[in-house]
C-alpha positions, 0 to 999 in steps of 0.5 A, spaced: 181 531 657 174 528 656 171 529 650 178 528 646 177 523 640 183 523 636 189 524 642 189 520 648 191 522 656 192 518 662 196 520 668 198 513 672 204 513 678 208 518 675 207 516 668 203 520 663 201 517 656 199 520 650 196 517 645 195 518 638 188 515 635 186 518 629 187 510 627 182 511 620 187 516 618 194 513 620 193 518 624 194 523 620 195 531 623 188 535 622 187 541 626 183 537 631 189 532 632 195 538 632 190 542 637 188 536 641 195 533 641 198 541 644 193 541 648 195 534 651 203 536 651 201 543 655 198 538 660 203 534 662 207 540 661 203 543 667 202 537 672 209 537 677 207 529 678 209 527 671 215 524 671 215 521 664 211 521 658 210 516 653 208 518 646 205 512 643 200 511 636 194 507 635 194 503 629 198 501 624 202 507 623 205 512 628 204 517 624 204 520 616 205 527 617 199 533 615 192 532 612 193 532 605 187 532 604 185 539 609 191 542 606 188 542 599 181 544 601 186 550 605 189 550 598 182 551 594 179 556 600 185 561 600 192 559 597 195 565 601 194 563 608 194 554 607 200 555 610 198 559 616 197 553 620 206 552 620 206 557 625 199 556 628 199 549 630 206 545 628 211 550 631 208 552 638 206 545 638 213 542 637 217 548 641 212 545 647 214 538 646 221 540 646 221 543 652 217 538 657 221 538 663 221 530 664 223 525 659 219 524 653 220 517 650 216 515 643 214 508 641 214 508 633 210 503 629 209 503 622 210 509 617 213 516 621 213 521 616 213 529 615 211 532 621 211 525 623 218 525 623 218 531 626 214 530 633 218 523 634 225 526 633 222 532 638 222 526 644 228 525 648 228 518 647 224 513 640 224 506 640 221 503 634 218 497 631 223 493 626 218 494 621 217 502 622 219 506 617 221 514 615 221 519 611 221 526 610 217 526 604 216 534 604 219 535 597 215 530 593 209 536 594 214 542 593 215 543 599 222 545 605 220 541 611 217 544 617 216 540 624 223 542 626 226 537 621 232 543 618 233 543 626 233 536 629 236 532 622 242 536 622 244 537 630 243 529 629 245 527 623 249 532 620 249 537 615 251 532 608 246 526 610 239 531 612 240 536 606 239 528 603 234 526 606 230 533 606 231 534 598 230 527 596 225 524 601 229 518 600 226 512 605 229 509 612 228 503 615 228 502 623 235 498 622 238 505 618 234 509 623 238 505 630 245 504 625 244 513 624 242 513 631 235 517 629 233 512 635 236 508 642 233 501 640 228 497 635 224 491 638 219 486 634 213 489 632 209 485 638 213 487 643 213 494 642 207 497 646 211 493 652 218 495 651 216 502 650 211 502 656 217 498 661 222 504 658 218 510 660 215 507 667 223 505 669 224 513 667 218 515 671 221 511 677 229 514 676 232 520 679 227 525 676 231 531 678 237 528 674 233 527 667 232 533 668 238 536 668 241 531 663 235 534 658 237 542 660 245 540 658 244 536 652 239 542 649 245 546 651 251 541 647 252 545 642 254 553 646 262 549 646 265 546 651 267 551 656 259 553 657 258 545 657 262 545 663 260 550 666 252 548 666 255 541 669 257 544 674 251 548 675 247 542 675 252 537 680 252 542 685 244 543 685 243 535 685 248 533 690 244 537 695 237 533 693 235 528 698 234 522 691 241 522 691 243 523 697 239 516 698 242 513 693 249 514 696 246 511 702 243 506 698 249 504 694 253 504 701 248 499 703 249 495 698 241 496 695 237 498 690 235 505 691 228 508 690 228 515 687 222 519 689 223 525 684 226 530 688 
């Protein structure tokens, strides 16, 4: 992905990583950045090498949501159609991103907010600074919410605390956010970068075609139970005909550790 300013690719041993570096901005989303950053997101999606993706952000924030500032230069051009990029840019971009076949892990320092929020909770699994912080912050300027945040804060939180958090915008700390279990686990600052790449790396080394398959019935929760069963059974009996579990078996019958090739 040469030429990228803002969004950054690499692809190493199976890993890919996916950098936001609008840092002058707090990585604020422009057009350049939501389009450089569907582009990066539909590339992964594309290479069967990948077998994990870490979404990281350079600078002090994550990610502070929508450019105010194109927003209300789209405002003052054509007030009718400011709102276009929603269906243009953030649901295809969030859509592709919740449907990456290999897990997603998402390292989130400083402020997330907005569509922030959104991107990092459309991951799989978020590990966060102590000192990040979160918030919705769509009504401060008169608006419902996008990104998928109706969705994703009501599958996690239920209905009474996301319809608080989207209405009144309130402000959570990285310690809400792991107690709620918005994410799987807060480190220190400094170690962030470190413990979210050793994450993703164990990921891309693990048992590709299980993560798979675990992503396909967690999406799949809320069909009930019978439906879930089901899925499960579908999914054991295509990976028990796998050759990275019928290596581990041997390897677990061998007493070593295994070493998953992803198929």
């Amino acid at each position: 992905m040469s030429g990228i300013e803002t969004v950054g690719l690499t692809t190493t041993a199976g890993l890919a990583t996916i950098t936001l570096r609008r840092v002058d901005a707090s990585n604020a989303l422009d057009r350049a950045v939501k389009e450089q950053l569907s582009a990066a997101v539909e590339a992964v999606a594309a290479d069967r090498t990948v077998r994990a993706v870490l979404l990281e952000a350079e600078g002090r924030n994550f990610c502070v949501g929508q450019d105010l500032a194109e927003h209300a230069a789209g405002l003052a051009a054509d007030p009718a159609r400011a709102m276009d990029t929603v269906g243009a840019h953030y649901n295809p971009l969030l859509t592709a991103l919740a449907a990456v076949r290999v897990p997603v892990v998402v390292a989130i320092n400083g402020a997330c907010v907005g569509a922030g929020l959104g991107i990092a909770l459309a991951g799989d699994i978020r590990i966060a600074g102590e000192g990040s912080r979160f918030a919705t912050a769509f009504t401060g300027i008169g608006l419902a919410g996008d990104s998928g945040l109706s969705h994703t804060l009501v599958e996690m939180l239920g209905p009474s605390r996301a319809t608080g958090l989207l209405m009144l915008g309130d402000r959570f700390s990285a310690a809400q956010a792991l107690e709620w279990g918005l994410v799987h686990r807060v480190v220190p600052d400094g170690d962030l970068a470190d413990a979210a790449r050793a994450l993703a790396r164990e990921l891309a080394a693990g048992p590709t075609a299980a993560h798979v398959h675990v992503k396909r019935l967690v999406s799949a929760s809320s069909a009930g139970l019978t439906e879930a069963l089901e899925r499960e059974r579908e999914a054991q009996e295509d990976l028990g005909r796998s050759a990275d579990h019928r290596a581990a078996v041997d390897a677990f019958l061998a007493k070593r550790a295994p070493a998953f090739e992803g198929r």
